[in-house]
N, C-alpha and C positions, 0 to 999 in steps of 0.2 A: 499694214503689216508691221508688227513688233520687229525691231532691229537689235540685235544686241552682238555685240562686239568685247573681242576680250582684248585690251591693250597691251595689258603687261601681269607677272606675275611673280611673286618674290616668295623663295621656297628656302624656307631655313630647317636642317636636322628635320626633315619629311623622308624616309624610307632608303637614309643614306645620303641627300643630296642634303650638307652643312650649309650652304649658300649661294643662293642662284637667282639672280635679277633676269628675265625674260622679257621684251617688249615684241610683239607682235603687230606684223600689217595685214592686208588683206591675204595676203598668201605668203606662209612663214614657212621656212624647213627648217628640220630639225635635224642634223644626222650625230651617229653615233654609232658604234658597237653594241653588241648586245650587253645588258647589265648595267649602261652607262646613265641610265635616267631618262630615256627618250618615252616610258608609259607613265615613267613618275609624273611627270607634268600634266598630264591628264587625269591622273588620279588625284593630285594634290590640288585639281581645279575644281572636281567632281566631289573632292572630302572637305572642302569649302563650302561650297555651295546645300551640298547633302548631306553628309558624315558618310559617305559611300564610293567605295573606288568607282576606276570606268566601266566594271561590268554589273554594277550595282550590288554589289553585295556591301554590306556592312561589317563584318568580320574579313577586317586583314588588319595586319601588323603596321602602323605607320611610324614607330620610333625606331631608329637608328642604331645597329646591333656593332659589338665589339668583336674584335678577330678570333674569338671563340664563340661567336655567333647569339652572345647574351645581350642582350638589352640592357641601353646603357641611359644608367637613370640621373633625373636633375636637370632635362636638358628640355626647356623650355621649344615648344616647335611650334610653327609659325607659317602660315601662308598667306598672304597679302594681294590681293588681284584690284587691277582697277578695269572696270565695266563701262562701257557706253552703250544708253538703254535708250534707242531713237534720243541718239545725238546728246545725253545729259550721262555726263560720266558721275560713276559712285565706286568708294574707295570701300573695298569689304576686305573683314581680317577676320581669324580664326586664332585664337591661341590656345595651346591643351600643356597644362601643367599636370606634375604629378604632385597629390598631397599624402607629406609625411606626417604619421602624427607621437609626437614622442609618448612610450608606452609607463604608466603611474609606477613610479619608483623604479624605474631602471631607466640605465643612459642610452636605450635603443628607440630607434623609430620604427614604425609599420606603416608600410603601406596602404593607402584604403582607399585605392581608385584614382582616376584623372580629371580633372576638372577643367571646362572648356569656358573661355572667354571672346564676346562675338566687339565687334567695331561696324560703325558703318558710318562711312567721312570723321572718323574720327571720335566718333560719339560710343560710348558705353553699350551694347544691348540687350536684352535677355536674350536665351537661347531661343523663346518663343516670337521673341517678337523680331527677331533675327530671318526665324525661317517663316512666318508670316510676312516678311520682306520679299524673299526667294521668290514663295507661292505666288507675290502678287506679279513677279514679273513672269514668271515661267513655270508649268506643272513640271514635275522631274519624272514622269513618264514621257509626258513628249519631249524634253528634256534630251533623255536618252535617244530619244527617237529618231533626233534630229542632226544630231551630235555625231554619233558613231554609226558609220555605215555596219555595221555586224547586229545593231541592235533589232532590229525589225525581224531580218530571216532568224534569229535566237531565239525570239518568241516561240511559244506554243500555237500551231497551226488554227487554235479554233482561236486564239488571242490576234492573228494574223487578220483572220477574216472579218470578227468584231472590226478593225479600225478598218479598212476595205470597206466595210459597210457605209462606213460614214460619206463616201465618197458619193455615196446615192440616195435623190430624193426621191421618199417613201413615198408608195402610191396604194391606196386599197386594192388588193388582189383583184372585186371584181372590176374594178376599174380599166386595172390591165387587163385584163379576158375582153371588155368589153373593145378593145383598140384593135383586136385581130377577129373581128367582123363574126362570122356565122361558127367560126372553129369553136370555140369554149362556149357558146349560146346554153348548152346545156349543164354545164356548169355555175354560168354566174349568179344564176340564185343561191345555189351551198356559198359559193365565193361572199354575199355578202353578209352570213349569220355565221359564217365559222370559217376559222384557216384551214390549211392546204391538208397539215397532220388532223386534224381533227377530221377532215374529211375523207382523208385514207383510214382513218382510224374506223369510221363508220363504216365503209363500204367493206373492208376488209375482215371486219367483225359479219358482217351481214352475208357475205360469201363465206366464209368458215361454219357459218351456222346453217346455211343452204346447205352444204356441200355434207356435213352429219349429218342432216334430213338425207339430203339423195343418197348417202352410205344404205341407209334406212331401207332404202324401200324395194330396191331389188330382194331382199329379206323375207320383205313382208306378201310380195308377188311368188317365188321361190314357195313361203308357205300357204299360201292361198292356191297356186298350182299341185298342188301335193292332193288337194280336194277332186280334182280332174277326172274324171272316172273316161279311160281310153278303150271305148266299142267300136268296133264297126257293125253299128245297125243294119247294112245292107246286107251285108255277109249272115249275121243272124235271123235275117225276116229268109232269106234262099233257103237256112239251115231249117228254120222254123215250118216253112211250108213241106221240104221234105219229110223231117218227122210224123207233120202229120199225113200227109201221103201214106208214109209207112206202116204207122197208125190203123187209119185206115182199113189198109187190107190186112193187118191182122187181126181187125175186128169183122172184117166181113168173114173171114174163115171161122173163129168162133160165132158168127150166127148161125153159118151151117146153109145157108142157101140165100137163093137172093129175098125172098118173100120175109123171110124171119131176120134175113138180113137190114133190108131195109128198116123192118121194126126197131131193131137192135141200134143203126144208124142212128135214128130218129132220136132214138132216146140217148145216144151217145150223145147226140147233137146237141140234147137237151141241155145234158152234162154238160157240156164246152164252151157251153154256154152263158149256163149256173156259174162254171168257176169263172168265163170271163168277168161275171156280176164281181165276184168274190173278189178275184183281183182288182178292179174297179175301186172295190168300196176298200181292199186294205191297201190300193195304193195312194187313194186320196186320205185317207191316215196318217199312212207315212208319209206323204207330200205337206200335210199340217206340221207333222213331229219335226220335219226337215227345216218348213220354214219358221218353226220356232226356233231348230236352233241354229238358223243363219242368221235370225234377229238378235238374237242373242249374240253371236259372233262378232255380227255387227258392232253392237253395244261394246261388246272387249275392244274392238280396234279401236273405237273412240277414247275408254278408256286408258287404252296403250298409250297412244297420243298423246291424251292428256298426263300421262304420265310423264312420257318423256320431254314434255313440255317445263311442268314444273321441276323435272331434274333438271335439266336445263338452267331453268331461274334458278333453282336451290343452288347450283353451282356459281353461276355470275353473281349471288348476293357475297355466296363464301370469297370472293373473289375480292367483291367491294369489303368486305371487312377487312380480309388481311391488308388489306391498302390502307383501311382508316388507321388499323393495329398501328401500323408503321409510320404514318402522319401524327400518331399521337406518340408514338414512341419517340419520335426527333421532336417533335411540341414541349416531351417532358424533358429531352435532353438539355432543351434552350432552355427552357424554366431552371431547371438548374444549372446550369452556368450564369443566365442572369443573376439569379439569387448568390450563388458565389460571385459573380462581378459586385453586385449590389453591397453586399459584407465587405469586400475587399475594400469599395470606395467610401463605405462607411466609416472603417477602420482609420482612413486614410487622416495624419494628425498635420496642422501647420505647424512645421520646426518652431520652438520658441526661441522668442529672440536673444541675439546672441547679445553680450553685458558690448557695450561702446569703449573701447580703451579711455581707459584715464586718460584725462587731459596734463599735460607733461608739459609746465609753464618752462617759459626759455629763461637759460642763464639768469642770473642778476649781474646787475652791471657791474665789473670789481673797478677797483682803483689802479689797476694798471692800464684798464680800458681808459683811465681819463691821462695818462700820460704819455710826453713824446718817445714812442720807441727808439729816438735816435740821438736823443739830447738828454732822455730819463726826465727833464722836468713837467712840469704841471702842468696841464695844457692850457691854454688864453682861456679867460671867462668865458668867451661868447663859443667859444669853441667845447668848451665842457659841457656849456648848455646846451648847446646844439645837439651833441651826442646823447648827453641825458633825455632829449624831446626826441631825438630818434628812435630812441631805447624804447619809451613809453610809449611809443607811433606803432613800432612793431611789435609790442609786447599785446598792448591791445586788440591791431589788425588777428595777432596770431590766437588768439582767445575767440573772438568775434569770428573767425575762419574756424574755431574747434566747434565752436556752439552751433554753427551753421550745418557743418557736416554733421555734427551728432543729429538733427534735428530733421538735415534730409534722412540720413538714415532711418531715423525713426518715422519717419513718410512715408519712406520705399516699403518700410515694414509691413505698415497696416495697409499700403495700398496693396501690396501682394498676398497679405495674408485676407483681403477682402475678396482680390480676384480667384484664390483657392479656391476660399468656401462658396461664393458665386457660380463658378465651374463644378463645385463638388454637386452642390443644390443643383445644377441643371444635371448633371450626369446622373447624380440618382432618380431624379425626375427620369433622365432617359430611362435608363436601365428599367425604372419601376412600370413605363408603360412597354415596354418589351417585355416583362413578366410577365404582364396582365394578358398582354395578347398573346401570350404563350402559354398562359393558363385559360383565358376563353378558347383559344385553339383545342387544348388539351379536353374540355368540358363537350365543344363541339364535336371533337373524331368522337368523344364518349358517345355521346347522342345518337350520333350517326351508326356505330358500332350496337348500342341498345337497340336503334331503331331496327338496325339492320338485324339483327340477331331475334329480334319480336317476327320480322317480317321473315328469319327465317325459321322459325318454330314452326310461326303459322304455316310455310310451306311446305313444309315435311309432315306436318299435322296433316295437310292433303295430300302427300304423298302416301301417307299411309291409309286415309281414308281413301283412296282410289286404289294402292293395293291391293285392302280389304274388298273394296266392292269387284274388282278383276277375279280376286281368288271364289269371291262368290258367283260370278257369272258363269266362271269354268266350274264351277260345279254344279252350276244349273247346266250346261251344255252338257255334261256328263253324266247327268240323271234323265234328260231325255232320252228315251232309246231311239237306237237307228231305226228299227224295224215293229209296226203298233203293233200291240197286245188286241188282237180282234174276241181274245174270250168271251169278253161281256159286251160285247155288237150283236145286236138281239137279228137285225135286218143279215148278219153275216152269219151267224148260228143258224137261222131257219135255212140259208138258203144250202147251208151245208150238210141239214138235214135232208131238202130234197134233192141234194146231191148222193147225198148215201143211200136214201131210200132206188134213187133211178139207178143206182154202180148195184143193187143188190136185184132191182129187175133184172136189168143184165146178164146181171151173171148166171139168173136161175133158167134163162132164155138161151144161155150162153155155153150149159152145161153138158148137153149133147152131142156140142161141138168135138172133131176126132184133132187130139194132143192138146185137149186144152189147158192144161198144164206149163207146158212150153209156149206156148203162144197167150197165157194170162201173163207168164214172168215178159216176154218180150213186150206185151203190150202194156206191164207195171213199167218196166224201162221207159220205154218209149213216153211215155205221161210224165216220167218223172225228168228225161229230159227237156219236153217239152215245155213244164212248168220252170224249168231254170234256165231257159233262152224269154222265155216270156221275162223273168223276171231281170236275166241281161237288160232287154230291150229299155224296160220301165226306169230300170238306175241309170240311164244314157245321157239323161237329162243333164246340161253343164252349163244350161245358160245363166242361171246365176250367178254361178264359177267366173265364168266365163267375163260375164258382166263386173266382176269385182277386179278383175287384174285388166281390164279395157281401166277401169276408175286410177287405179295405180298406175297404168302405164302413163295413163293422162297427167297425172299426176309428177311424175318421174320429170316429162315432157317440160310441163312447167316449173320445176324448180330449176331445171336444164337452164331454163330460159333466163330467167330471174339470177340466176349466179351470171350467165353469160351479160347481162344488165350489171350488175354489180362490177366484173370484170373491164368493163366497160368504161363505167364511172372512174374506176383507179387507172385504169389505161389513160385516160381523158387528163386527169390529175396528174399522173405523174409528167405527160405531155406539156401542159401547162407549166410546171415547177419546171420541166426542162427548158421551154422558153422563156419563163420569166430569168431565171438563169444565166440563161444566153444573153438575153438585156441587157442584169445584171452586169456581166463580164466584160461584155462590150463597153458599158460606161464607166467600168472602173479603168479597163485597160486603156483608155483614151487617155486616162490621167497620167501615164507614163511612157516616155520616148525610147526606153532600153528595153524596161522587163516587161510580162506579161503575168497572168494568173490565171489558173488552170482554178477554178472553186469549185466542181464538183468533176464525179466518175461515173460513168454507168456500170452497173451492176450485170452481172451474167444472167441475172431474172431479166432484166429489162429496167428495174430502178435505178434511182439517182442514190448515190453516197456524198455526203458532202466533205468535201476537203478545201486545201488553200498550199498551192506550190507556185513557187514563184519561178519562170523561164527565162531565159534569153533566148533568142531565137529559136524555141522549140526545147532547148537543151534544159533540164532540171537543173537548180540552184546547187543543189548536192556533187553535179559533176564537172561545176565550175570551174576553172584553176583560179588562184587567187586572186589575179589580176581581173579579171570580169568580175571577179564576186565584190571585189571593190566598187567598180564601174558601174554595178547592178544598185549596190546598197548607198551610191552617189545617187542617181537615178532616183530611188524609191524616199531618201532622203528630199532629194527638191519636190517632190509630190506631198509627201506628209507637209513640209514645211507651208505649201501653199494651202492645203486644207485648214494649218492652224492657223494660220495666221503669225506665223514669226519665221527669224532669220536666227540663227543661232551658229556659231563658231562649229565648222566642220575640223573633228581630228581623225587622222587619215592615218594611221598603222599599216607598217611594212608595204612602206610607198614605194619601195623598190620595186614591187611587184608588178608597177604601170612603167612606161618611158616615159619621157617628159614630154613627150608627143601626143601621146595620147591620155594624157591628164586633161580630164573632163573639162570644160567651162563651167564654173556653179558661180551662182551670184552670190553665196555665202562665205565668210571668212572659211579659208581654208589653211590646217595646219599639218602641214605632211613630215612624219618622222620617218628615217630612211636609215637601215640598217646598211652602216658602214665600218672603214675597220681603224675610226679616230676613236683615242682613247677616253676623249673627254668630249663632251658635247659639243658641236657648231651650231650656230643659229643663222639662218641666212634670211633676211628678209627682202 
């Protein structure tokens, strides 16, 4: 583990505080009044280290304001800290000047920015290679993380749970299913070609789409019911033999006796005969006309089907497109931002170098230089000379020290204006392959979109080709007639001929008979009833009917079944995510002796939501008082730190909040500021 320790820290005109030497032990306090500097020092360690106060932002004010509350300029400011990084201490400084620059031909300066100057044990360093120092000891995310008990619960809840995550090694989902024995068995094969969403994503697509079929098909039973023809047969064969009973005897009374009767009978018989032929042959007619157009019927439901099938797809491709739309529309937004990034770094010029100040030779020696200030005479020979080789000692040294610096300077030049263009070359190199792949990106959603838009012509091409052929079927089921045309049935013409010929013996046998007038109309009745129970009887037939909504019921049955499967799977799944979960939770929670983590919620469906709240005994972070929230993010601070691998100086705000009793043990430096009512700072180590 990384140890880093903050010694000591010198705070010159930082945010009010002129000058303040700070040395620190393992456990420092701070106390102070409000206003008196006690977040200064955390800030002015953090704007060293970062250019970023303690809550990490980079916009705040750090110069030093006058009693009308203006910024007071010329005032050189200054933080100095010395670090021990596992045991080897380093001396870091920060200094931010302001530059004036006097304006051509008037006696005013202007303003044009602050300029920052880095040290490290003393040594000069670029800004970059200052915070390339920083990096190597410390990321200023965990930084933060580790530092200020406030910084973790501040996060963004799904920011929370990413670093949580890391607390746990990753195992293939089926892997985990396979450790809880026969429960997930039916799952671990999805578990090992696709994740958990992907597989609710399936299942739930696949039950949505059952679930429009079953809308479906009560519909299509409802309309095939509607075909039902509702007799009761039994009732019409009682009704039917009455008739002809009645029948009958009102034709025995027009024969007029029984001898002529029976004749009359005979030939009636003939008749009832005849027409049963008749109805025979026109109801196995109409029983062809029928089953042609339930063939036909058939053929539409298929149709239907497939219709609604390819609406269906024509929908899920329209679906996939507006997706690609939208992949290609962020593909082109990156394209162009690369391309303006790309121009921007293109544009980008190295300063040219600045001209080396003249070299500005020292003094020439005068001749008061060679005599005694105190006596005014000459100086001793050896003594004049001595000064004159001095003169030329330093006059040289100072020449040879001019040409030295001009010379690095002109090093540092070309080597930083080499590192530019080196950095400019790789960045454009970057940028330019981020275009590229934001322009293959852009060509491929094209493709995809072409493709998809081909494949969906072509399915609307059959959508209308199957419209076409539906509106053609119903119009073949609507040019069949219900009931056959027996006109030109030559077997049904004869036999209706000697139906007519025996109804005209009859009646010439029949004419004798006393009221035959009234007893032909009741026996015209009677026939004509008798022929519309017959034909009751013939339409009764509904086993095909019948048979079609048995197929749909069946049908119903099984998509029933098949979503209850589906249902099943996501049940199954979301059970799974709920224990891996629980796992989860368990081994992150291990990692801490205060808080706990609540990472998901159950849904009032029965689903998982995923969140990240952090408890104390059950209590939410949010209704902490201040003192546990401290205690909490002491806590959550020793767990991150162990994860990273480093030790980092703990500063502890509005330490008042704990007693000194119950101030945690941490193995980290710890630096507690305590709001009290001194006017000026204490330091107590």
């Amino acid at each position: 583990m990384k140890i880093i320790k903050l010694k000591s820290i010198h705070i010159q005109n930082f945010k009010g505080c002129v000058n303040k030497l700070i040395s620190f032990g393992e456990l420092t306090k701070i106390y102070g009044a409000n206003a008196t500097g006690k977040t200064t020092v955390f800030d002015a360690f953090t704007w060293l280290l970062f250019g970023k106060d303690s809550h990490g932002s980079a916009k705040f004010d750090i110069r030093t304001l006058d009693k009308d509350g203006k910024m007071i300029d010329n005032l050189e400011i200054c933080v100095e800290a010395i670090l021990s990084v596992d045991g080897e201490e380093y001396t870091l400084k920060k200094v931010q000047k302001q530059k004036f620059v006097k304006k051509r031909g008037t006696g005013t300066t202007e303003f044009q920015g602050n300029v920052n100057e880095f040290e490290i044990n003393g040594y000069p360093k670029s800004e970059k290679d200052f915070k390339e120092f920083i990096s190597g000891m410390i990321d200023e995310k965990i930084f933060n993380l580790v530092t200020n008990p406030i910084a973790f619960t501040s996060l963004p809840w799904k920011e929370q749970r990413e670093i949580l995550m890391q607390f746990v090694v990753e195992k293939p989902d089926a892997q985990i299913a396979e450790e809880y024995g026969d429960k997930f068995l039916k799952l671990i094969p999805e578990l090992r070609i696709a994740s958990t969403d992907d597989i609710l994503k399936k299942y739930t697509k696949a039950k949505n789409t059952l679930k429009e079929k079953m809308t479906e098909i009560p519909a299509r039973i409802d309309e095939v019911s509607k075909q039902l023809v509702t007799v009761d047969v039994g009732a019409l064969e009682v009704e039917k033999a009455a008739k002809e009973t009645a029948l009958k005897k009102v034709e025995d009374k027009l024969a007029g006796g029984t001898e002529k009767s029976k004749e009359i009978n005979a030939k009636r018989e003939q008749v009832m005969n005849l027409k049963f032929d008749l109805s025979d042959i026109s109801n196995k007619e109409t029983e062809i006309l029928m089953e042609k157009r339930r063939g036909v019927a058939s053929e539409c439901n298929e149709v239907e089907e497939k219709l609604m099938s390819l609406k269906r797809q024509a929908n899920s491709i329209a679906v996939d497109i507006e997706s690609a739309e939208k992949q290609k529309e962020s593909a082109e937004t990156d394209k162009k931002k690369f391309i303006d990034e790309w121009r921007r770094e293109k544009a980008s010029v190295f300063p040219e170098m600045k001209t080396f100040l003249e070299y500005t030779p020292l003094p020439e020696l005068a001749e008061d230089d060679l005599i005694c200030p105190t006596c005014g005479q000459s100086l001793p020979k050896e003594v004049r000379e001595k000064r004159i080789s001095d003169y030329e000692e330093r006059k040289k040294n100072d020449e040879e020290r001019y040409k030295k610096s001009k010379a690095e300077y002109e090093e540092r030049y070309i080597s930083d204006k080499e590192k530019f263009e080196k950095n400019r070359e790789n960045n454009l190199k970057s940028i330019t392959e981020k275009g590229q792949k934001a322009a293959d990106n852009i060509r491929e959603y094209q493709k995809i979109i072409n493709d998809k838009q081909q494949e969906l012509e072509a399915v609307n091409a059959e959508i209308a080709k199957f419209e076409e052929t539906l509106k053609e079927k119903e119009e073949i089921i609507d040019s069949i007639p219900a009931v056959a045309d027996m006109s030109k049935n030559e077997e049904y013409q004869k036999i209706s001929e000697q139906i007519l010929m025996l109804e005209n013996e009859i009646e010439e046998m029949s004419k004798e008979t006393v009221g035959k007038t009234e007893l032909e109309a009741k026996k015209a009745v009677l026939r004509d009833e008798i022929s519309d129970i017959v034909a009751k009887i013939k339409s009764a037939d509904n086993s095909k009917v019948k048979e079609r909504i048995e197929e749909l019921e069946k049908e119903k049955a099984e998509v029933g079944q098949k979503i209850a499967e589906q249902e099943q799977m996501i049940d199954l799944t979301e059970e799974f995510i709920r224990e891996k979960m629980n796992r989860i939770s368990s081994v992150i929670n291990e990692k801490f002796k205060v808080v706990s983590f609540r990472l998901f919620e159950n849904q009032i469906n029965g689903g998982l939501k995923e969140c990240c709240e952090c408890t104390v005994n059950g209590v939410p972070y949010s209704s902490l008082n201040n003192g546990h929230r401290i205690i909490a993010g002491l806590d959550i601070i020793s767990s991150l730190s162990k994860l990273n691998g480093v030790d980092c100086p703990i500063f502890l705000d509005n330490a008042e909040s704990i007693s000194k009793d119950n101030l945690p043990d941490v193995q980290s430096q710890l630096i507690c500021m305590y709001v009290t009512d001194d006017k000026e700072l204490k330091v107590e180590v």
